[in-house]
C-alpha positions, -999 to 999 in steps of 0.1 A, spaced: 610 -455 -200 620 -423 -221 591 -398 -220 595 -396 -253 596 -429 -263 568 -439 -242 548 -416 -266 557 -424 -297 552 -462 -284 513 -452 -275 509 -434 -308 521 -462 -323 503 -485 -311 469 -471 -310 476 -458 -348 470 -421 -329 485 -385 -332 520 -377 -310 503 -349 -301 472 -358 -287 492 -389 -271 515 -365 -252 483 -347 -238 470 -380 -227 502 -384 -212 506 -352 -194 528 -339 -219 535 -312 -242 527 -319 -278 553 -299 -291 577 -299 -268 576 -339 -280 578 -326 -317 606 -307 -309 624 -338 -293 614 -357 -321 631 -337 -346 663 -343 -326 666 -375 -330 692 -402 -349 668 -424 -370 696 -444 -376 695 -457 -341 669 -476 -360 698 -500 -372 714 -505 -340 680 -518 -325 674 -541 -354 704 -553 -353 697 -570 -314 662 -581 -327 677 -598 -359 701 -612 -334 677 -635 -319 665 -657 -340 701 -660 -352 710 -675 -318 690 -703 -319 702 -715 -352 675 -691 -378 691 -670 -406 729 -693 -404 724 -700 -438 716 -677 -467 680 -665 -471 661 -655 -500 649 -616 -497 623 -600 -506 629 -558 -519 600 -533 -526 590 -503 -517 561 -492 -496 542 -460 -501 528 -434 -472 501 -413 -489 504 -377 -487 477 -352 -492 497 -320 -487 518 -302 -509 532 -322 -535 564 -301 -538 572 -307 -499 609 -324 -492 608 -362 -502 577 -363 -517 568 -384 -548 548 -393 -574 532 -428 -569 500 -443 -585 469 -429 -575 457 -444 -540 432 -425 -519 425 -397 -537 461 -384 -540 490 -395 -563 522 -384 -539 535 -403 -509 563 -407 -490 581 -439 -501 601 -464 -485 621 -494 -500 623 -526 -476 643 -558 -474 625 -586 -458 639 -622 -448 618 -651 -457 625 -677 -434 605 -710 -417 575 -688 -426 590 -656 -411 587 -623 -430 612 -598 -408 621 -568 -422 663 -562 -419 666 -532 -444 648 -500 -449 659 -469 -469 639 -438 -472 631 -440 -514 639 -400 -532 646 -396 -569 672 -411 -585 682 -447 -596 662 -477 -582 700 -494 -578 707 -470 -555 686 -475 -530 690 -509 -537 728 -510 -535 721 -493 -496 696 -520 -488 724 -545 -493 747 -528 -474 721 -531 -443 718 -565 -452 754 -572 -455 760 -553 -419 735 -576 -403 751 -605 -412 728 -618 -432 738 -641 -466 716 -638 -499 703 -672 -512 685 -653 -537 665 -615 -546 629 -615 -547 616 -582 -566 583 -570 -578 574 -551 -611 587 -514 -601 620 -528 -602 623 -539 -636 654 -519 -645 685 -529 -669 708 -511 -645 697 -530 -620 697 -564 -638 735 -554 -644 746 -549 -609 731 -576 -596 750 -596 -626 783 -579 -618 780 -584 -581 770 -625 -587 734 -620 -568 707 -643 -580 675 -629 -588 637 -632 -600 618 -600 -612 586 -598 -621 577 -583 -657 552 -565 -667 541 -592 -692 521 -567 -715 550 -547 -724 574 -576 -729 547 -590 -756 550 -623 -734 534 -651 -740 528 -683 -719 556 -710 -721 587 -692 -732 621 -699 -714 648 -682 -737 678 -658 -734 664 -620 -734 683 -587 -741 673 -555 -736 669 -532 -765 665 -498 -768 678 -467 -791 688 -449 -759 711 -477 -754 746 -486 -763 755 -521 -771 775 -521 -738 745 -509 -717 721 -534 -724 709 -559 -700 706 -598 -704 687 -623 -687 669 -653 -691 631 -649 -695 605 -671 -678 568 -664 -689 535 -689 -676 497 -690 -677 480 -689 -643 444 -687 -636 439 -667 -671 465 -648 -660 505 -646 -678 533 -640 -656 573 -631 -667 598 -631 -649 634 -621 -658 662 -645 -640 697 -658 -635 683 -685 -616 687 -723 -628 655 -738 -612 626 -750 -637 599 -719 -647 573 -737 -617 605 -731 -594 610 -698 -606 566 -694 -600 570 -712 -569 601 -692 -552 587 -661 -562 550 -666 -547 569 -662 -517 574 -626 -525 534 -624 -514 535 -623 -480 556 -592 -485 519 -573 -486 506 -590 -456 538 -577 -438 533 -539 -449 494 -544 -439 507 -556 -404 535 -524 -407 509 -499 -413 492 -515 -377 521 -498 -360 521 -467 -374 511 -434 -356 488 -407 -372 508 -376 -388 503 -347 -413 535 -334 -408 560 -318 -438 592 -332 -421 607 -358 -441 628 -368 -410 603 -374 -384 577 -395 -411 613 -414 -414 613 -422 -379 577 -427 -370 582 -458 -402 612 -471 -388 597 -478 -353 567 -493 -368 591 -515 -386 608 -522 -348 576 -528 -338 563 -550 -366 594 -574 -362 590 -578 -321 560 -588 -330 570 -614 -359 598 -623 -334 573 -629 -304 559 -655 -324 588 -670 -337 601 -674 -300 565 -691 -296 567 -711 -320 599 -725 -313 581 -737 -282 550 -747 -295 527 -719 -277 500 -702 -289 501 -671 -321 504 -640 -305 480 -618 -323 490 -579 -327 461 -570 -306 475 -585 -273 509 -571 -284 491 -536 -283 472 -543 -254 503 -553 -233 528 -527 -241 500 -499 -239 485 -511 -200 525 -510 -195 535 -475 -209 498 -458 -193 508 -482 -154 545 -462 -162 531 -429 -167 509 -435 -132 542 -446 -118 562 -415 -125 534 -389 -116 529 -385 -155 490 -374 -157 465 -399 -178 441 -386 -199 441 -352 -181 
């Protein structure tokens, strides 16, 4: 294994500096940094693209899946004018991160992520429009779009109308004035908009535990099919909580290298969802992330012995 790799791995998995995991290692912190900032983090596609490739090859992802698109912040505490940094709602005493958007395949209870883009300024669609191109290079056929209440956006409604993708959004109900039971066509008004810019969509709102939902749609299915497909959409957080397991400690300013230390936590996160899709397939037992961790580390450290690397020295 890669020196270099085989720190980032241990970092990784033990949620721990590069730095201080090179020194464990018998390496130079910053002779890793340095290596680091060398590298292609779009290698990160060519990798997916063999794990994604397995659970196609027993018969998963032939037909089209619904996905699930959000964005996932990294909480910065430095200087908020530092490349790629931006504004976010305040979380942990600081209101800038580093964000990233995310595609995520829901399938036989599955949640792998197949699209990441770095998120900067500009137009949601954007990012989303390069999320589908990921998508579209893997293979991999839309049944529908799954997107949370950031992405309510009339430009984006629009593409995804011009380019015939289904969709649910969720609304922020307050500001549409919503009100449980409505099912009716909706378009989007606004004195910065131009008859020909507006967006329309069919709007879904629902009472649930005290609560009102809305949803904007150009799907068909009843308003509990519209609740029901988009509940899926949930286990999009438990999937970032199990991300964030596999991502190593950093403060640094360089917008590439926090790009690559999230993409191979993503790598890692979907071995591990594919471990136990393998298992499942063959009735085993869950593989917890734990003995995923575990395992790889009493490799990497029995490697290190093996090429005279020193261990903890």
């Amino acid at each position: 294994m890669d020196s270099t790799l085989r720190v980032v791995a241990l970092a990784s998995f033990s949620n721990s500096y590069v730095e201080g995991t090179a020194s464990s290692l018998g390496q130079c912190g910053q002779t890793i940094r340095n290596r680091l900032k060398r590298q292609d983090p779009s290698r990160f596609f060519q990798v997916n693209k063999q794990l994604v490739d397995r659970p196609r090859s027993i018969g998963a992802l032939s037909m089209p899946v619904p996905l699930a698109v959000d964005t996932h912040d990294e909480m910065f505490y430095g200087d908020p004018g530092a490349a790629a940094v931006t504004g976010t709602r305040n979380r942990k005493g600081t209101n800038y991160a580093y964000k990233f958007a995310t595609a995520s395949v829901l399938a036989d209870g599955k949640r792998i992520t197949v699209a990441v883009v770095p998120f900067t300024t500009g137009p949601m669609v954007d990012h989303v429009r390069r999320l589908m191109g990921q998508v579209s290079a893997l293979g991999i056929r839309v049944k529908y779009l799954l997107f949370d209440r950031g992405y309510h956006s009339t430009d984006l409604i629009r593409h995804l109308e011009s380019v015939g993708i289904r969709y649910v959004i969720r609304l922020i109900a307050r500001r549409m004035n919503a009100i449980a039971g409505q099912d009716r066509i909706y378009t989007t008004k606004s004195h910065k908009q131009r008859k020909g810019e507006r967006a329309t969509f069919r709007l879904v709102t629902m009472a649930e535990n005290g609560l009102i939902y809305a949803f904007a749609t150009n799907m068909t299915a009843t308003p509990e099919g519209i609740r029901k497909a988009f509940r899926e959409w949930w286990g999009i957080e438990t999937s970032y909580r199990m991300i964030r397991q596999f991502l190593p400690k950093t403060t640094t300013k360089l917008h590439r290298i926090r790009v690559l230390y999230f993409y191979t936590a993503v790598l890692l996160y979907n071995t591990w969802v594919l471990l136990n899709f393998s298992k499942a397939g063959m009735k085993g037992p869950h593989v917890i992330v734990e003995a995923v961790k575990l395992d790889v580390t009493l490799f990497i450290m029995a490697a290190a012995e093996a090429c005279g690397e020193g261990v903890g020295g």
